[in-house]
Backbone bond lengths (Angstrom), bond angles and torsions (degrees), N, CA, C in turn:
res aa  C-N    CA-C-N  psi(-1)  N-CA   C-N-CA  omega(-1)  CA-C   N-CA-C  phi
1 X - - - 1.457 - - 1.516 109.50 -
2 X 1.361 123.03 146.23 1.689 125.50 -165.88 1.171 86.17 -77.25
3 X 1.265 141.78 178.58 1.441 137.00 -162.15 1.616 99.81 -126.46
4 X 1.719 131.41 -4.16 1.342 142.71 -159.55 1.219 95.04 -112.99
5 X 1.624 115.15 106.39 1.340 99.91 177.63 1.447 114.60 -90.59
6 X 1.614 128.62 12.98 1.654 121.61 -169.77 1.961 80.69 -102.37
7 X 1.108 138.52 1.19 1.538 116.74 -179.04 1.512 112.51 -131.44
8 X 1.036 113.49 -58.47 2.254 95.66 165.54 1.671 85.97 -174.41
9 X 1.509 68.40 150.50 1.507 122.38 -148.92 2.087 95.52 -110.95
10 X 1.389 133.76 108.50 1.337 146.31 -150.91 1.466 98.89 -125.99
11 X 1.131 144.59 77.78 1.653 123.92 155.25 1.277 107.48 -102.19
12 X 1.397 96.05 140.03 1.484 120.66 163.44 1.228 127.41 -134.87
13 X 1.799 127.68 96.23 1.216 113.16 -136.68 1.662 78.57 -140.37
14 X 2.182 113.42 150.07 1.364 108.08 169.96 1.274 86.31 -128.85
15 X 1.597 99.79 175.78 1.564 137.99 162.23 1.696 138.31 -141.52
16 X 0.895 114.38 115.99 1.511 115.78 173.94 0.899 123.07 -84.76
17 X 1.414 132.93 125.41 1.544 131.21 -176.38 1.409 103.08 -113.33
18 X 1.549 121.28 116.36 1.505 121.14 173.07 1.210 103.07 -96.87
19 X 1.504 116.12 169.00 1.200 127.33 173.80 1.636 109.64 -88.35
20 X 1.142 141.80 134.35 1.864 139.81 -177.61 1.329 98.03 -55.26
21 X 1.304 124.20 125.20 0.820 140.17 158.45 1.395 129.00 108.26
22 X 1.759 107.71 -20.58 1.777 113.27 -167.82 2.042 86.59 -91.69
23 X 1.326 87.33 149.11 1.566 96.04 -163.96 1.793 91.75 -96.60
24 X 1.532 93.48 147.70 1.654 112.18 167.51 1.491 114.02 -124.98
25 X 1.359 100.90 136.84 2.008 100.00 177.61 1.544 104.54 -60.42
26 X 1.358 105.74 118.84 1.338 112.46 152.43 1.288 134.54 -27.90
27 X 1.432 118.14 -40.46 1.555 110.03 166.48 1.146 118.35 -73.02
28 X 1.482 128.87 -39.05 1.514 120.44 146.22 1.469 131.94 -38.25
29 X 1.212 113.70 -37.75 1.674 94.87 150.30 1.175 145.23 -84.73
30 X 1.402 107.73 -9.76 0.975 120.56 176.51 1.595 121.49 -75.01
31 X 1.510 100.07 -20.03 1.347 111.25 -177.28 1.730 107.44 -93.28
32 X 1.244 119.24 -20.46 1.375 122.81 165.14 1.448 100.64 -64.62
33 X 1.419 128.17 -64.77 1.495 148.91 -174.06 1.620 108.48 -23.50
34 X 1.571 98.45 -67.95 1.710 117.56 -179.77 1.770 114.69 -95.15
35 X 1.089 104.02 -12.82 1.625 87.25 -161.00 1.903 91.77 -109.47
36 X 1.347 109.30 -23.42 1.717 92.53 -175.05 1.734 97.97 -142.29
37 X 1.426 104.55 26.44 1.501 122.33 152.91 1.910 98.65 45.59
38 X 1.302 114.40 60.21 1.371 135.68 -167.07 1.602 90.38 -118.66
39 X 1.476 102.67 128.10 1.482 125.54 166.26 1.704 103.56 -92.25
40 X 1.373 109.69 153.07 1.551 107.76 -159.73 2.065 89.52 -146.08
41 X 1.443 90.30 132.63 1.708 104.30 -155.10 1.530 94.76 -123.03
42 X 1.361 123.48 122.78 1.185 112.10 160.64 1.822 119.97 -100.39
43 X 1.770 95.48 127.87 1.752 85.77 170.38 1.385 108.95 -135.04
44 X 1.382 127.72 -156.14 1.240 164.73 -138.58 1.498 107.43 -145.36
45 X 1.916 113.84 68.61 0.861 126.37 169.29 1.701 114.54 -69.33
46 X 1.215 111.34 -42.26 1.365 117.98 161.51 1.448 142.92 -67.25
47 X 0.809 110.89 -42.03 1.381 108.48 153.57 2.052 138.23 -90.91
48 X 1.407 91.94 -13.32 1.496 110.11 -177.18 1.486 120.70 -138.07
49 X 1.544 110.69 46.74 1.260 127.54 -157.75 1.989 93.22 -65.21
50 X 0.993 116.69 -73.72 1.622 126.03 179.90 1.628 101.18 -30.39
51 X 1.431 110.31 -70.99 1.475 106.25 177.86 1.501 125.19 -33.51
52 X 1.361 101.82 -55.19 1.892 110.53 174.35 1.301 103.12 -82.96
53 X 1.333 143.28 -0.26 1.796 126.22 137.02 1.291 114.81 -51.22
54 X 1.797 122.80 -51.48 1.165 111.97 -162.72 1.167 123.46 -86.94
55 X 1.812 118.81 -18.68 1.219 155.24 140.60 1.527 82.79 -21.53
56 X 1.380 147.00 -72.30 2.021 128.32 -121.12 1.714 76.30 -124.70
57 X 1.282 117.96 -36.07 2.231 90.09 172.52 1.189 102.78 -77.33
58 X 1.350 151.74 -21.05 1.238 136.21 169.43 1.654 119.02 -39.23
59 X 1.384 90.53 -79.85 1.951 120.49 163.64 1.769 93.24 -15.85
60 X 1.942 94.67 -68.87 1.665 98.28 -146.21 1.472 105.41 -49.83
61 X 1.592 136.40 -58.72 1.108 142.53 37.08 1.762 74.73 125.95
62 X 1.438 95.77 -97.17 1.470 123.28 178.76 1.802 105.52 -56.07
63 X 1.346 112.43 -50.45 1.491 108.66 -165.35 1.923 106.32 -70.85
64 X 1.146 95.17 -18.26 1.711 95.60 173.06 1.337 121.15 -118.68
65 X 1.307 95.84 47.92 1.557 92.42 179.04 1.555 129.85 48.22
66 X 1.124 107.37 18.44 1.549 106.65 175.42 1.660 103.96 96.68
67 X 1.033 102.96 -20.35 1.671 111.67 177.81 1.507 102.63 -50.42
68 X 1.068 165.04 -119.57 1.447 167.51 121.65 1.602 115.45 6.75
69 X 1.444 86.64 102.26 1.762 113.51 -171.90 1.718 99.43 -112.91
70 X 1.617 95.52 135.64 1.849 89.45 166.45 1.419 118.86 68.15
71 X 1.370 105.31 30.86 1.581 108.52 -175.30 1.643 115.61 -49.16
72 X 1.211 103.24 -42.11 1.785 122.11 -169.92 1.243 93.43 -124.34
73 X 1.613 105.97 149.63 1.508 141.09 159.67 1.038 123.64 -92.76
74 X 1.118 132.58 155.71 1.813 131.97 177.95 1.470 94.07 -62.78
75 X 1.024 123.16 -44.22 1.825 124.61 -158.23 1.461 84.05 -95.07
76 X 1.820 142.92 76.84 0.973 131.91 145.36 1.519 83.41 -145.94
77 X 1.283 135.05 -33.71 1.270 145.57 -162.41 2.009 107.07 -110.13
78 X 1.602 101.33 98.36 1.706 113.47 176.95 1.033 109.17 -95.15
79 X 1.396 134.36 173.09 1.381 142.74 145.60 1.293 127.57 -64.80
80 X 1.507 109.72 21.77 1.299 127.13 167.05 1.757 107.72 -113.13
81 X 1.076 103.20 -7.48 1.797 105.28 165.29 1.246 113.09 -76.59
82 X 1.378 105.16 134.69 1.741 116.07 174.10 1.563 118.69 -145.56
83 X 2.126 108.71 19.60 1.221 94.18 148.55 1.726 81.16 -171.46
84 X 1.697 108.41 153.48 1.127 115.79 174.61 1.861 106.42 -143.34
85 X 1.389 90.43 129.25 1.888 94.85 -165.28 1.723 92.67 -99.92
86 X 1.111 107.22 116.29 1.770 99.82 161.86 1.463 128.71 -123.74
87 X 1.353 104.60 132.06 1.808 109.66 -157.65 1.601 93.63 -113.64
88 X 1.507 119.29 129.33 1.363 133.61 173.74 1.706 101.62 -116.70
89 X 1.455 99.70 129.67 1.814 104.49 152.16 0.999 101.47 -116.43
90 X 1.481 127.87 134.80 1.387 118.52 158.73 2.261 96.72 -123.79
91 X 1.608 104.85 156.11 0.719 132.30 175.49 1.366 144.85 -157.63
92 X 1.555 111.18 119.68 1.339 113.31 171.92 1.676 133.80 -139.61
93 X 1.047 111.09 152.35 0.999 119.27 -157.17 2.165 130.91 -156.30
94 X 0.861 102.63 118.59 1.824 114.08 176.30 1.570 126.07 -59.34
95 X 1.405 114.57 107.49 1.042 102.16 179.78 1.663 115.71 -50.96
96 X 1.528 100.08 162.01 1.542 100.79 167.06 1.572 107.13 -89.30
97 X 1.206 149.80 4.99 1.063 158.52 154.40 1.645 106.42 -121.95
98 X 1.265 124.37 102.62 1.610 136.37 152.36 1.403 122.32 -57.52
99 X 1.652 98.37 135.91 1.114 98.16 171.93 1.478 125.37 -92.71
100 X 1.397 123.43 112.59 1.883 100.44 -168.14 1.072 123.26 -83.62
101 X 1.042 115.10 162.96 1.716 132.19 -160.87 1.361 99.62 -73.40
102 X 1.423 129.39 -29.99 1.466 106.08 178.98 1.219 113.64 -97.88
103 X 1.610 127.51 43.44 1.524 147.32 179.41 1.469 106.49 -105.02
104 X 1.092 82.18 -21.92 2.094 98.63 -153.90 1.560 105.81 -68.16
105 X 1.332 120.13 123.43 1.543 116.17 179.97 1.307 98.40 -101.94
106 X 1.602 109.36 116.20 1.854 106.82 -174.61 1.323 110.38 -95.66
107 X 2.043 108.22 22.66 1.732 87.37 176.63 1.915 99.42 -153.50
108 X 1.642 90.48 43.81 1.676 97.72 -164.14 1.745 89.93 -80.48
109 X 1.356 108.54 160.93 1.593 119.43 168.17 1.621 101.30 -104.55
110 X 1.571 86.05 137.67 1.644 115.54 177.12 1.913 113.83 -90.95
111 X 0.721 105.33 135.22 2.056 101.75 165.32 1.460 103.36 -112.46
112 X 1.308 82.71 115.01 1.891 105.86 177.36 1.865 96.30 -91.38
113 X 1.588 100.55 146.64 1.311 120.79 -165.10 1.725 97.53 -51.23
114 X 1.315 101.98 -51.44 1.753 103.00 169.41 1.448 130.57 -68.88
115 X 1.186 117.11 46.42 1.104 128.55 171.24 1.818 123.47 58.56
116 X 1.460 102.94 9.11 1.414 104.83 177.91 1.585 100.01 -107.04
117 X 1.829 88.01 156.51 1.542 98.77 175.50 1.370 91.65 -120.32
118 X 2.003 102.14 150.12 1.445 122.00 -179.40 1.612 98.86 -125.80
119 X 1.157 100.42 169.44 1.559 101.33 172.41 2.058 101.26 -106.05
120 X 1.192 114.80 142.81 1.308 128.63 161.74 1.576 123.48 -145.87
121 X 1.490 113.01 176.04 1.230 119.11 175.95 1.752 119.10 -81.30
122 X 1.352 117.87 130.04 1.630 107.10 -162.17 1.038 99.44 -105.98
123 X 1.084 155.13 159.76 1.564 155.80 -172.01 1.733 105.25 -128.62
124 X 0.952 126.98 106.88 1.701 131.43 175.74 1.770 124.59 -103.06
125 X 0.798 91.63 126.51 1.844 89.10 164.81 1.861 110.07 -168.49
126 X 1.318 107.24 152.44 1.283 110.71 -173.37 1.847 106.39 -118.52
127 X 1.200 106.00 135.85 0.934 113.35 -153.68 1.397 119.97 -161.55
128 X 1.421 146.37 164.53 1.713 135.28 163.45 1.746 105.41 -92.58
129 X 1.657 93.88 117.28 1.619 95.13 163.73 1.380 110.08 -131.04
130 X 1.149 117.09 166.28 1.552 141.26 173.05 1.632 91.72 -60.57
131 X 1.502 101.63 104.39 2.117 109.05 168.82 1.974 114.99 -142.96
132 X 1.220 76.47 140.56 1.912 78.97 -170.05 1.535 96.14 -117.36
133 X 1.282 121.03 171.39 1.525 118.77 148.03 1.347 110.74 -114.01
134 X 1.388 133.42 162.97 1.783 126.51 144.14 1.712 107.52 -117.47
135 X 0.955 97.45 126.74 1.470 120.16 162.67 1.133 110.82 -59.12
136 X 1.306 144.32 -57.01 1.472 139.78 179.75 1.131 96.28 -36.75
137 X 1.443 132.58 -79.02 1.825 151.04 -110.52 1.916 69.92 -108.18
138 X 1.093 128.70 -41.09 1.722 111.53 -148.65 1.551 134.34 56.51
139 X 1.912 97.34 37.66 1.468 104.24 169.33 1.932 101.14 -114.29
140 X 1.456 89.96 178.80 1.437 114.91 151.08 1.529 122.44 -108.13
141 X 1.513 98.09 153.02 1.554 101.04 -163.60 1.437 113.30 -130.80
142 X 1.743 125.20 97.41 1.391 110.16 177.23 1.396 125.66 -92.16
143 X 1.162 142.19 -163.48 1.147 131.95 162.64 1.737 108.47 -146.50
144 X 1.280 111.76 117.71 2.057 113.75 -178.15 1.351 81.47 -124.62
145 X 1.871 89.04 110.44 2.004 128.73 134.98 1.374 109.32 -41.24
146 X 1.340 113.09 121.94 1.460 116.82 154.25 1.777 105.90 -108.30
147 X 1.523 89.02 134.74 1.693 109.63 -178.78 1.462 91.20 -35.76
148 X 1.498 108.95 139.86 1.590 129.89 139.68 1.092 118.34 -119.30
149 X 1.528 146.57 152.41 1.020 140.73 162.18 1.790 134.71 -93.61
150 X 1.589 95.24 -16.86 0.908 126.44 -157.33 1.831 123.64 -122.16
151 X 1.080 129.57 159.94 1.436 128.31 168.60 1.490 129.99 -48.71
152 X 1.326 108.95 -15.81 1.511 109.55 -163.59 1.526 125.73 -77.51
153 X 1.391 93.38 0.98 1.393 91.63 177.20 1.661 113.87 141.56
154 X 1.811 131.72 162.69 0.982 107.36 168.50 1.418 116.33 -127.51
155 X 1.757 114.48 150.11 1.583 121.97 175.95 1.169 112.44 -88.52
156 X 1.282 125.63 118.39 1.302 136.87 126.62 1.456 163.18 -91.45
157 X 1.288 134.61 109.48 1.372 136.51 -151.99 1.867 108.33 -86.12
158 X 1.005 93.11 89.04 1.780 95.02 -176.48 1.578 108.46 -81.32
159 X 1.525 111.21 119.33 1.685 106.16 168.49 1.445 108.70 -106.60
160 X 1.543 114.04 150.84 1.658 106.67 175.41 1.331 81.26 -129.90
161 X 0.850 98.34 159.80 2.247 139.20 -162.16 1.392 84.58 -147.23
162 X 1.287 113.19 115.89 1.910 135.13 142.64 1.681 95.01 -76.10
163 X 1.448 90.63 148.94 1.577 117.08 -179.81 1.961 100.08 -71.24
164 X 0.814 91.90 162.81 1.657 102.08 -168.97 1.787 96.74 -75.16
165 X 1.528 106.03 134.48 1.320 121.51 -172.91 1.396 123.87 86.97
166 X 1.716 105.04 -4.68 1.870 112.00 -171.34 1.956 80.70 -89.04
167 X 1.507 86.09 162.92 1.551 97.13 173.41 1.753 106.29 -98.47
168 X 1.301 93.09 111.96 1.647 80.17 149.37 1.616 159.76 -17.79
169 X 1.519 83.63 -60.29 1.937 111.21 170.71 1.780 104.67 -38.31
170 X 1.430 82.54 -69.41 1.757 130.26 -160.86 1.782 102.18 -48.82
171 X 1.701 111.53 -28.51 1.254 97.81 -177.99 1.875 107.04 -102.48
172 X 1.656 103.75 -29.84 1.288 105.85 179.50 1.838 116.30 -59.73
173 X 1.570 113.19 -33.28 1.045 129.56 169.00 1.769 101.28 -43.73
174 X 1.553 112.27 -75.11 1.853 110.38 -179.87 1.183 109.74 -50.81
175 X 0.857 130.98 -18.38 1.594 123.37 -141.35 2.152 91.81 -99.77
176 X 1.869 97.37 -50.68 1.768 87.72 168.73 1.156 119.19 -70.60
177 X 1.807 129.34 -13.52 1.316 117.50 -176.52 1.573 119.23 -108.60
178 X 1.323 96.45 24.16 1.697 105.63 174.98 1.944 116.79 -143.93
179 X 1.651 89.57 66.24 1.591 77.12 176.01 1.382 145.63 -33.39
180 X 1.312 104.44 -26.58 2.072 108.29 174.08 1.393 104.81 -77.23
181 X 1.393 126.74 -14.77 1.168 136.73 -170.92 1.828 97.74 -88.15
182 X 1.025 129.46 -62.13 1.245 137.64 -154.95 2.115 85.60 -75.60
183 X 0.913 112.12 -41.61 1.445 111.29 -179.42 1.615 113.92 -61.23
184 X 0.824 104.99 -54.73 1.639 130.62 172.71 1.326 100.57 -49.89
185 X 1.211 151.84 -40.57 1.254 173.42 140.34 1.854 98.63 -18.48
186 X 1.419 92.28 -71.76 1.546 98.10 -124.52 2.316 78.84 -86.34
187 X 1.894 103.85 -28.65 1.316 95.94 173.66 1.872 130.28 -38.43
188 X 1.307 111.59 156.12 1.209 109.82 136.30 1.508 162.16 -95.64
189 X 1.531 88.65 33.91 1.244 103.42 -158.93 1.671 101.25 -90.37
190 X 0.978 130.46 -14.50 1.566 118.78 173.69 1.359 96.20 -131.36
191 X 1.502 118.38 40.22 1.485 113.79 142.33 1.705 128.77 -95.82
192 X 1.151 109.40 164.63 1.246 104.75 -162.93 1.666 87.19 -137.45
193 X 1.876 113.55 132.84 1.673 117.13 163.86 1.572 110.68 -57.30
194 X 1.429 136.21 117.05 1.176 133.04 177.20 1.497 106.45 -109.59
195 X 1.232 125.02 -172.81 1.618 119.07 133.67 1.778 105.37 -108.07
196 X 1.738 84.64 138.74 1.977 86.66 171.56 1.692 99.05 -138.13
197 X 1.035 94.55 159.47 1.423 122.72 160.17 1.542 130.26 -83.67
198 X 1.479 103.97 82.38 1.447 117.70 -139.06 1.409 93.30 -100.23
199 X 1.645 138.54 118.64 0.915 139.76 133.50 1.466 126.08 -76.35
200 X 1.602 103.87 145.28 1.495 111.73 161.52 1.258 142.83 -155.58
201 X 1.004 147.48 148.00 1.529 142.66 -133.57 1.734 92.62 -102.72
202 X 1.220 110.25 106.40 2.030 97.65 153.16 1.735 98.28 -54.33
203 X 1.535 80.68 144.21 2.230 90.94 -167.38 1.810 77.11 -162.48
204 X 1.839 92.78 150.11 1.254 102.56 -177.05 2.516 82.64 -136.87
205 X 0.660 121.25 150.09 1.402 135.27 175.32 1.535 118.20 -130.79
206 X 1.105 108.12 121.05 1.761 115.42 158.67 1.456 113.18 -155.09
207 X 1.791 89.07 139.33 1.075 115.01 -174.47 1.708 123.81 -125.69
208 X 1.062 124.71 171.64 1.450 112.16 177.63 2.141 99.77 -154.35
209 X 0.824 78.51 128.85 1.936 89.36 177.29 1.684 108.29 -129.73
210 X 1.769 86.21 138.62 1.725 95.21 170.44 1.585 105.71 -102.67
211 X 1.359 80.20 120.92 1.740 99.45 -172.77 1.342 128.23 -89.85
212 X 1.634 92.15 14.76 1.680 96.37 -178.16 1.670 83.48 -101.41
213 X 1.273 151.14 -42.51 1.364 126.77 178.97 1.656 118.09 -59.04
214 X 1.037 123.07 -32.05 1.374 127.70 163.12 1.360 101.35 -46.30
215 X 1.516 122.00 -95.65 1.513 125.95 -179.75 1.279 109.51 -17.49
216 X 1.603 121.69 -79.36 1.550 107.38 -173.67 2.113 133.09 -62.05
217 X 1.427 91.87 -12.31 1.037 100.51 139.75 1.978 144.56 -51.94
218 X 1.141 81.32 -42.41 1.923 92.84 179.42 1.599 101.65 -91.63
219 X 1.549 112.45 -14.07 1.565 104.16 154.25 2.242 95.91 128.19
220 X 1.477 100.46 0.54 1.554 102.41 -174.33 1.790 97.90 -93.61
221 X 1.620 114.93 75.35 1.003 126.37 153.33 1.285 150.32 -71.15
222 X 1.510 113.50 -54.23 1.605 128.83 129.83 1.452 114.23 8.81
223 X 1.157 116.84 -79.95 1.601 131.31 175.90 1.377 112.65 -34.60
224 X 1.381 116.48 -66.10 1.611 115.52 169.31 1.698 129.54 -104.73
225 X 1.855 80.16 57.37 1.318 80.00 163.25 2.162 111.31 -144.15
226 X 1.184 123.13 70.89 1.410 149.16 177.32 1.439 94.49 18.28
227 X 1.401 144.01 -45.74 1.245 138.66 -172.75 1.500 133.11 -77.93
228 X 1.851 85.73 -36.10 1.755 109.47 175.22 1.086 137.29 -104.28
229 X 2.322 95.13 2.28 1.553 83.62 173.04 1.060 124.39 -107.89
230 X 1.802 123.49 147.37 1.053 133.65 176.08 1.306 134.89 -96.03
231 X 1.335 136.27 98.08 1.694 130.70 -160.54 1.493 94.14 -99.00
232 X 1.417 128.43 13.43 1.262 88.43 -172.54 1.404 158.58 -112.74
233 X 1.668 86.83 62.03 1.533 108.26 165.64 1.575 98.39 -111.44
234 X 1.496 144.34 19.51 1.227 130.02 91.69 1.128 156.66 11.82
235 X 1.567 93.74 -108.71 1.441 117.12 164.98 1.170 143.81 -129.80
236 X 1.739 105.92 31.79 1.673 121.88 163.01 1.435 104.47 96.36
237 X 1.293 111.94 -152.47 1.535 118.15 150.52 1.218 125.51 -45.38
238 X 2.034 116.86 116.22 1.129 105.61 170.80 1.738 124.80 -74.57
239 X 1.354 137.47 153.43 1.165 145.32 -179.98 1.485 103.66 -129.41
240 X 1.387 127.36 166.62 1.122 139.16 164.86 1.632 113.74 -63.59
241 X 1.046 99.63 -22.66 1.928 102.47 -173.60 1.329 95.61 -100.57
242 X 1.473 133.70 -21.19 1.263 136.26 -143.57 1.558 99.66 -122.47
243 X 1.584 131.67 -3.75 1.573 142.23 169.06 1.442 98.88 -40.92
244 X 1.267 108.15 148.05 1.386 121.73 134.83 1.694 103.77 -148.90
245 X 1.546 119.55 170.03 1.319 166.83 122.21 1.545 166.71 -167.48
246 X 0.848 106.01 160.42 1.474 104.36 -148.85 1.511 105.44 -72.91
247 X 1.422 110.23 121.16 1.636 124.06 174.71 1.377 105.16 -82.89
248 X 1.425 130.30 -30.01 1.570 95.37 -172.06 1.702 94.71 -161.51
């Protein structure tokens, strides 16, 4: 956690949930313990599956400020679970330029990529920021500083705006499959301090992805597949009582 609480605020906090009783190599916890500063919980996936749901949204719950409620369902958590890893970032933080409240248009219309318009709140202020364009991609590129006070490092909120008629999809698509591209982007090296007339939408986003099709995608199949997977630098010797892998 940044230690300044008037400029941003950094958690990054894990947990391991074992099942009572199924054994884990000690150096595996130990390496959760010291190396990614993971607290390690033993419960009663089997017999008290609901309880240890409300048990890990509580936690989650708590570690983000209330931000992320209800992470897990009873029907995600069986008595065939015998370990659940959960990773929280939470973050916040003040711009170094505010937007004020009597800027705010509480009844401007938005254009959604699908051709619908909504009404939202727009946030305005004019000001000098760090802005580039790229010609390739056919966006604009700003960059909003959030206050730090401190050494640890700096936040920045980069927005890109495609030129009117570019697709959205079409650039976010290049942009994950070309790292020098997404860097090039997000650098400041062909930005320039301007003044702009910076609008912006209050926007809230959530999403949820199953990350076991990703993984076996990049080729980590093994893992979810009950016959071939091997944890065991895990949990030692595998046994029939002592299996695990990950279905989904």
């Amino acid at each position: 956690k940044v230690p300044n609480p008037s400029s941003v605020t950094l958690r990054l906090v894990n947990c391991l949930y074992v099942q009572k009783g199924f054994t884990i190599r000690d150096d595996y916890l130990d390496l959760l313990k010291h190396s990614f500063h993971s607290a390690i919980d033993l419960e009663d996936f089997e017999n008290n599956s609901a309880e240890v749901v409300e048990k890990i949204n509580v936690w989650v719950e708590k570690q983000t400020r209330k931000r992320i409620r209800d992470l897990l369902s009873t029907n995600e958590v069986t008595k065939d679970t015998r370990l659940i890893l959960v990773n929280c970032i939470y973050f916040k933080g003040e711009w170094v330029d505010r937007f004020q409240q009597n800027s705010t248009d509480k009844n401007a219309d938005f254009h959604g990529i699908d051709g619908t318009t909504s009404k939202i709140e727009l946030m305005f202020q004019k000001t000098n920021f760090n802005y580039a364009e790229n010609k390739d991609l056919q966006i604009q590129i700003a960059h909003l500083p959030y206050k730090n006070m401190d050494s640890s490092g700096v936040f920045i909120f980069t927005i890109v705006l495609p030129h009117e008629g570019v697709n959205l999809n079409e650039i976010e698509g290049k942009l994950m499959s070309n790292t020098k591209l997404m860097h090039d982007v997000l650098s400041f090296d062909n930005a320039n301090s301007i003044e702009l007339s910076l609008y912006l939408p209050k926007f809230k986003m959530e999403t949820k992805y199953e990350l076991g099709e990703m993984m076996i995608s990049l080729g980590m199949k093994d893992a979810f597949d009950e016959k071939k997977a091997n944890f065991k630098g895990i949990i030692g010797t595998i046994k029939d009582e002592n299996r695990i892998a990950i279905t989904k």
